[in-house]
C-alpha positions in Angstrom: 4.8 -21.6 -13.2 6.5 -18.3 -13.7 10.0 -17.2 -13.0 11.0 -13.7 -12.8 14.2 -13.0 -12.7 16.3 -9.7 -13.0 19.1 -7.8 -11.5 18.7 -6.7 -7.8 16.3 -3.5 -6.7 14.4 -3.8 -10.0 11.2 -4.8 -8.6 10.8 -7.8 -8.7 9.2 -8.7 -5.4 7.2 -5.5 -5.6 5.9 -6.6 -8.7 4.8 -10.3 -8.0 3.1 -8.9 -4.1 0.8 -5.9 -5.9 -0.1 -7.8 -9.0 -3.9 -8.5 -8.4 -3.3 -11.9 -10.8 -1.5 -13.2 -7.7 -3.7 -11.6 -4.4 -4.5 -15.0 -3.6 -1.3 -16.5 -4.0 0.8 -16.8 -0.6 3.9 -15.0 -0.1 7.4 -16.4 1.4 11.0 -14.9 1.3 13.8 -17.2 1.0 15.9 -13.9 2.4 14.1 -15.2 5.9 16.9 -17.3 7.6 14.5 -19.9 9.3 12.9 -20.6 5.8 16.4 -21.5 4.4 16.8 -23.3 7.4 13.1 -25.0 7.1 14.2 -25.4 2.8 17.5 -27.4 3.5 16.0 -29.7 6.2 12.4 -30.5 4.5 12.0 -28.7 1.2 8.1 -30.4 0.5 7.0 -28.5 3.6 7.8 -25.2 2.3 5.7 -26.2 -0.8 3.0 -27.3 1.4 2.2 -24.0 2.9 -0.3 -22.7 0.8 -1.4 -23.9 -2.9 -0.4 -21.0 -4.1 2.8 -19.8 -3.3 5.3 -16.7 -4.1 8.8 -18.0 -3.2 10.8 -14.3 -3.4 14.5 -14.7 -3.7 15.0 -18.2 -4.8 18.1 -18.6 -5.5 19.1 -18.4 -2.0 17.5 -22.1 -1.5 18.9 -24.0 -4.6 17.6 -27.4 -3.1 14.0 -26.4 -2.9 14.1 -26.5 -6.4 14.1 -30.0 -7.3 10.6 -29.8 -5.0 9.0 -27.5 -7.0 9.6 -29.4 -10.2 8.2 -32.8 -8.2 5.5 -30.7 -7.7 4.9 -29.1 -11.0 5.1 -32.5 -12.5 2.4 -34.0 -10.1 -0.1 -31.4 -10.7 0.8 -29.7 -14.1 -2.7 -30.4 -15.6 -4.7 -29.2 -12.4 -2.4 -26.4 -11.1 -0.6 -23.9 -13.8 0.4 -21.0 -12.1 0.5 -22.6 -9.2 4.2 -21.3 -8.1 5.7 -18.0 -9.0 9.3 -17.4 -8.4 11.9 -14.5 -8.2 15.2 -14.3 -7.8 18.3 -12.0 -8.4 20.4 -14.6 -10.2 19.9 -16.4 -13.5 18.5 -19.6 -12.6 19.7 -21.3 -15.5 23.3 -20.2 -15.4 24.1 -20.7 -11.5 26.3 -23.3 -10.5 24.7 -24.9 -7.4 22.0 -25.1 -9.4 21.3 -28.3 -10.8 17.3 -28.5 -11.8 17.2 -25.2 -13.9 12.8 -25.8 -14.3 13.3 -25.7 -18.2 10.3 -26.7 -19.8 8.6 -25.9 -16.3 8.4 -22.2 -16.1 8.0 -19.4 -18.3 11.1 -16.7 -17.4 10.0 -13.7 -17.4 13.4 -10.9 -16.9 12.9 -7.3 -15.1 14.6 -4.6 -16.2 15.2 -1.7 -14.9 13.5 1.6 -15.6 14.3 3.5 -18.7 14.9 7.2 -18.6 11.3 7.8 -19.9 9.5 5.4 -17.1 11.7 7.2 -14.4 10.4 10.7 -16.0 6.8 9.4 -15.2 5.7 8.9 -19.5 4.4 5.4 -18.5 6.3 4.1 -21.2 9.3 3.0 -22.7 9.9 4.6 -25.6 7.8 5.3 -29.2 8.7 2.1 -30.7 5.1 1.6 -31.3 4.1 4.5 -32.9 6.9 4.1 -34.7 5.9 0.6 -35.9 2.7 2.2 -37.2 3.7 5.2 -38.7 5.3 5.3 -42.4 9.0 5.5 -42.9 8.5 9.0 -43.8 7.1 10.5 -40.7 9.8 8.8 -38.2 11.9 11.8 -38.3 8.6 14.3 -37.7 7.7 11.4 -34.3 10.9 11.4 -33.2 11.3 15.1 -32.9 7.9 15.7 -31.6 9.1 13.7 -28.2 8.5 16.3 -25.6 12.0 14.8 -23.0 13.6 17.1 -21.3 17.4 17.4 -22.1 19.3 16.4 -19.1 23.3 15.6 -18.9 23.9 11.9 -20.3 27.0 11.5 -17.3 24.2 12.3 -14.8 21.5 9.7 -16.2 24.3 7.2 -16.4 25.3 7.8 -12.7 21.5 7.8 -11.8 21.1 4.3 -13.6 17.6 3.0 -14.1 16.7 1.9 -10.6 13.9 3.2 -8.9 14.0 6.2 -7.4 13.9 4.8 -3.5 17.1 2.3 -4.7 18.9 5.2 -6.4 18.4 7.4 -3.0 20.0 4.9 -1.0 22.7 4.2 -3.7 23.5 7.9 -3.4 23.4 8.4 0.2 25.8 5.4 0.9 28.4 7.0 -1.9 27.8 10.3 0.0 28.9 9.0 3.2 31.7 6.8 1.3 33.2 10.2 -0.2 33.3 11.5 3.4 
């Protein structure tokens, strides 16, 4: 089972519905009222939708987890990856959380973009080119980066969302200012 986690409009559902890994793996969103509602009142029939299941925003349905881990304990030797989960919030530091999965699920955190994913380099940085090159020729690498200068107060407004997120971000400032 997998568990990724990370801060909100990161990607995270995007991610786990276009990975090809997980086509065959049904999708559910616990941001769907009536699922919460379905969770709270019979938590194994959730589970029992598909036999692979994507449950997006998890942490909106802390009682479903004690479920999962029955079920991850019943068929750990026939079904890994079975269940993949997201969710905005830490699992393992929320409150109203009491089955945190440990030992369970591998966590897997999503980041936002860095300023050179954002520019469209594919990448995060040089680190591995770096790794592989002598001490010597780090300063040569480094300055051999072809990143266009851009104001730092502008990139730290901007943050590392995508670029839908940051629109919306902006426009709802916008109309805040006004």
């Amino acid at each position: 089972m997998a568990v990724v986690i990370g801060a909100r409009q990161t990607g995270k559902s995007t991610l786990v519905q276009s990975l090809p890994l997980l086509a065959s793996h049904a999708y559910r969103t616990l941001d769907d009222p009536e699922l919460r509602i379905q969770t709270r009142q019979d938590p194994a029939s959730v589970l029992a939708f598909a036999r692979t299941l994507i449950l997006d925003e998890v942490q909106r349905a802390p009682d479903l987890l004690s479920a999962v881990k029955q079920a991850v304990d019943r068929d750990r030797p026939r079904a890994p990856g079975r269940y993949v989960l997201t969710g905005s919030a830490n699992l393992l530091l929320m409150e109203r959380i009491s089955e945190s999965l440990a030992g369970r699920a591998a966590y897997i955190r999503l980041w936002p973009l860095t300023r050179r994913e954002r520019l469209g380099l594919g990448r995060a940085g040089i680190w591995s080119e770096l790794l592989h090159a002598p001490a010597q020729d780090w300063e040569n690498l480094v300055k051999e980066q072809e990143v266009p200068a851009d104001d730092w107060q502008v990139l730290v407004r901007e943050g590392g969302l995508p670029v839908p997120a940051y629109e919306l971000r902006t426009a709802a400032e916008t109309r805040a200012v006004v």
